[in-house]
C-alpha positions as CSV (number, residue, x, y, z in Angstrom):
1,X,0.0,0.0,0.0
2,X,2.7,2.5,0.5
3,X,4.4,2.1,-2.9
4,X,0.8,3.0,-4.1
5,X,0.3,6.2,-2.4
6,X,4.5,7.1,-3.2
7,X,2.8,6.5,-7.1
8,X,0.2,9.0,-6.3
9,X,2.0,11.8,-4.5
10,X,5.1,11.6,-6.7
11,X,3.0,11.8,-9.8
12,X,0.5,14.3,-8.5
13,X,3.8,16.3,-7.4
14,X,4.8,16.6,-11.3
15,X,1.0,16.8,-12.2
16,X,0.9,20.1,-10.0
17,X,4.1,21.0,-10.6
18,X,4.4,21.1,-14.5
19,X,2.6,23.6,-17.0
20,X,2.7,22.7,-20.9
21,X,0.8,19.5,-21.1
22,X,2.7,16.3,-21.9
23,X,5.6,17.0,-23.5
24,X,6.4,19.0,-20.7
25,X,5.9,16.2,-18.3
26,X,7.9,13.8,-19.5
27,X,11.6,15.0,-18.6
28,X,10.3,15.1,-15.0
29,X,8.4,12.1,-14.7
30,X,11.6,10.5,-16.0
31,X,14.1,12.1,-13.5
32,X,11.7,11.2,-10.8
33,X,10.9,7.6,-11.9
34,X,13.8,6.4,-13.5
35,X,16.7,8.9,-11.7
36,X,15.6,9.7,-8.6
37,X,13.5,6.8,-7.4
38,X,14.8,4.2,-9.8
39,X,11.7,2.3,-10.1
40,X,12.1,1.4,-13.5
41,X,15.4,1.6,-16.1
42,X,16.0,4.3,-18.6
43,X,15.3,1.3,-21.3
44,X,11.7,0.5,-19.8
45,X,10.7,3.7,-19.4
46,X,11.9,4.7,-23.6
47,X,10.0,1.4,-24.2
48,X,6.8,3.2,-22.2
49,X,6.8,6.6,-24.0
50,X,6.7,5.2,-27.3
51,X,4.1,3.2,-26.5
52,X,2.2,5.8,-24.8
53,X,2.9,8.1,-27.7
54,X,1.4,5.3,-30.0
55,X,-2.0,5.5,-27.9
56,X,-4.7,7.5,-28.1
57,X,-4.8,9.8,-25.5
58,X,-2.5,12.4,-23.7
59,X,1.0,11.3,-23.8
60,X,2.0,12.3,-19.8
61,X,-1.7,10.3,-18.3
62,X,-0.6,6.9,-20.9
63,X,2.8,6.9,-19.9
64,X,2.1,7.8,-16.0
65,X,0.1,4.6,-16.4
66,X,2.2,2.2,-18.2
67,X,4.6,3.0,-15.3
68,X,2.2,2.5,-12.9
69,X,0.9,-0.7,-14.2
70,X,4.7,-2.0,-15.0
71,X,5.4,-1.2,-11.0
72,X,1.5,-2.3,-9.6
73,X,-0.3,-3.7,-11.8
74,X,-4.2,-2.2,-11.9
75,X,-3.9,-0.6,-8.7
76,X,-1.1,1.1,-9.5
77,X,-1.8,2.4,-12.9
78,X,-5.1,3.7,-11.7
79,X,-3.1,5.7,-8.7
80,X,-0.9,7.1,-10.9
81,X,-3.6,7.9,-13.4
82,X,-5.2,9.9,-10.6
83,X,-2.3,11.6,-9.3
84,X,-1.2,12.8,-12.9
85,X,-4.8,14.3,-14.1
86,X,-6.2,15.5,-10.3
87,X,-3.5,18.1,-10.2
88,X,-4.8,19.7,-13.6
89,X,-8.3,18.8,-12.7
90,X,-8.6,20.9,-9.8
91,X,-6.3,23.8,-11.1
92,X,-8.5,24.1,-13.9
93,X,-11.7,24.1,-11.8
94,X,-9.9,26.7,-9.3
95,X,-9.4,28.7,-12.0
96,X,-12.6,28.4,-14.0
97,X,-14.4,29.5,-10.5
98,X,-12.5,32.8,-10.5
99,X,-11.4,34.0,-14.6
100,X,-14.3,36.1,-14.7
101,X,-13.5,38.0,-12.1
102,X,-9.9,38.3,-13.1
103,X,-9.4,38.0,-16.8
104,X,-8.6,41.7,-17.5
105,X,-6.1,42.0,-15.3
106,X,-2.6,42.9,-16.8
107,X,-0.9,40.7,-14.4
108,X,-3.0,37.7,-15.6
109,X,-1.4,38.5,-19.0
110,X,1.9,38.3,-18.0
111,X,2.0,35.6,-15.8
112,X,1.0,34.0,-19.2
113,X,3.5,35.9,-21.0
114,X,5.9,34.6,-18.8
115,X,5.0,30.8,-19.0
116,X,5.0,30.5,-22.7
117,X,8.8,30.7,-23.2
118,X,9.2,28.0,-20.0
119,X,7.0,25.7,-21.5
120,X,8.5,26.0,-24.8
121,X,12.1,25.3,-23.5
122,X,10.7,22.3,-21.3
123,X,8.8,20.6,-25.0
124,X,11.8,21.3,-26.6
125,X,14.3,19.6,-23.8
126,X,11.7,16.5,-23.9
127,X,12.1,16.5,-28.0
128,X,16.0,16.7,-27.4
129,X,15.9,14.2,-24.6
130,X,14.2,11.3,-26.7
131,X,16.3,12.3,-29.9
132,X,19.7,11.3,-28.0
133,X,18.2,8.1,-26.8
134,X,17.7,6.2,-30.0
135,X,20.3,4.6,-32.3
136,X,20.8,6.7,-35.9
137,X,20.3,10.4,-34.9
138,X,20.5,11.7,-38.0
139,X,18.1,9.4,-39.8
140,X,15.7,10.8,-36.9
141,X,16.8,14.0,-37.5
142,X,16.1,13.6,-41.1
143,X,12.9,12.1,-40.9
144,X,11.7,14.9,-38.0
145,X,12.3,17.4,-41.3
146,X,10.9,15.6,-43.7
147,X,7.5,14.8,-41.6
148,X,7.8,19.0,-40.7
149,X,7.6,19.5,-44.6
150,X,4.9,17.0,-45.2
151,X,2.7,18.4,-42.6
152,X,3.6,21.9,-42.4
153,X,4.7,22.7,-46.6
154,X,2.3,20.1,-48.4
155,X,-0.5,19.6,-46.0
156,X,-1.1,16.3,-45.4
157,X,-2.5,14.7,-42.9
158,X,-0.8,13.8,-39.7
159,X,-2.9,10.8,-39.4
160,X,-1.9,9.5,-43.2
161,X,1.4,10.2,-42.1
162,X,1.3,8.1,-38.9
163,X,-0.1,5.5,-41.0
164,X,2.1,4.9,-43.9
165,X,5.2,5.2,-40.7
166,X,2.8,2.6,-39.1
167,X,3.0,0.5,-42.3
168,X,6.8,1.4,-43.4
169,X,8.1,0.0,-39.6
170,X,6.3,-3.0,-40.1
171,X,7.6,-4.1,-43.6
172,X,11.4,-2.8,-42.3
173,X,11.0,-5.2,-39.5
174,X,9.4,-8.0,-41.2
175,X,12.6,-7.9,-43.6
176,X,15.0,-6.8,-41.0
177,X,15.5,-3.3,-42.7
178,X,17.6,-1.2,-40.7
């Protein structure tokens, strides 16, 4: 019972504690889990975020629950589960209470002002972070740029992009393509 509420504090701690969604969370929750607590191995939890990234859903609440189901099973996926989205839950409630009354203030603006570029630099850390993990960084490199120009140059769709990589990994691996 105790490793189940150190799941839930530790992941509501980074749930609280981290603004820019996912991508944000992830550099945390992997100092904290792997690093600091060493509850799973850097491999595992690589093995985690790419699955979680490959499921529907936010990235941060799939792979606070892969790690909680790796370390707990069911128990523990749902505590971490709870820890990661209650944070956010309650912040936005909080806040939802109280905009109206504050929503022109100037302040409010900068606070926001001054998150932006924080949240930016923590996505962009995460991106970096995952990049130097994997074997060939330059063919991930190169096929980052080439998916940027497909999406963001010829407009196509993310999805049919996700699909044909979907179906290119499986006929590399099927013929042991490197």
């Amino acid at each position: 019972m105790k490793i189940i509420l150190n799941l839930f504090i530790t992941f509501f701690k980074i749930g609280a504690f981290t603004f820019g969604g996912g991508y944000a969370m992830i550099p945390i929750m992997e100092r904290e889990i792997v690093e600091n607590k060493k509850l799973i191995d850097d491999e595992e939890f690589t093995d985690m975020l790419a699955l979680a990234q490959a499921s529907p859903g936010p990235v941060a609440v799939n792979t606070s629950i892969f790690i909680g189901y790796k370390i707990k099973g069911l128990i523990g996926a749902l505590s971490c589960l709870l820890g990661t989205v209650l944070p956010s839950f309650l912040i936005i409630l909080i806040i939802a209470i109280f905009f109206n009354d504050f929503k022109n203030l100037s302040i409010v603006d900068q606070i926001f002002s001054g998150i932006r570029p924080a949240v930016a630099a923590l996505i962009l850390s995460s991106v970096i972070g995952m990049l130097k993990k994997g074997d060939n960084l330059s063919k991930r490199i190169v096929i980052a740029v080439i998916v940027a120009v497909l999406v963001g140059f010829l407009d196509i769709s993310p999805v049919i992009i996700i699909i044909a990589g979907g179906m290119i990994s499986v006929v590399m691996n099927c013929f042991k393509i490197k």
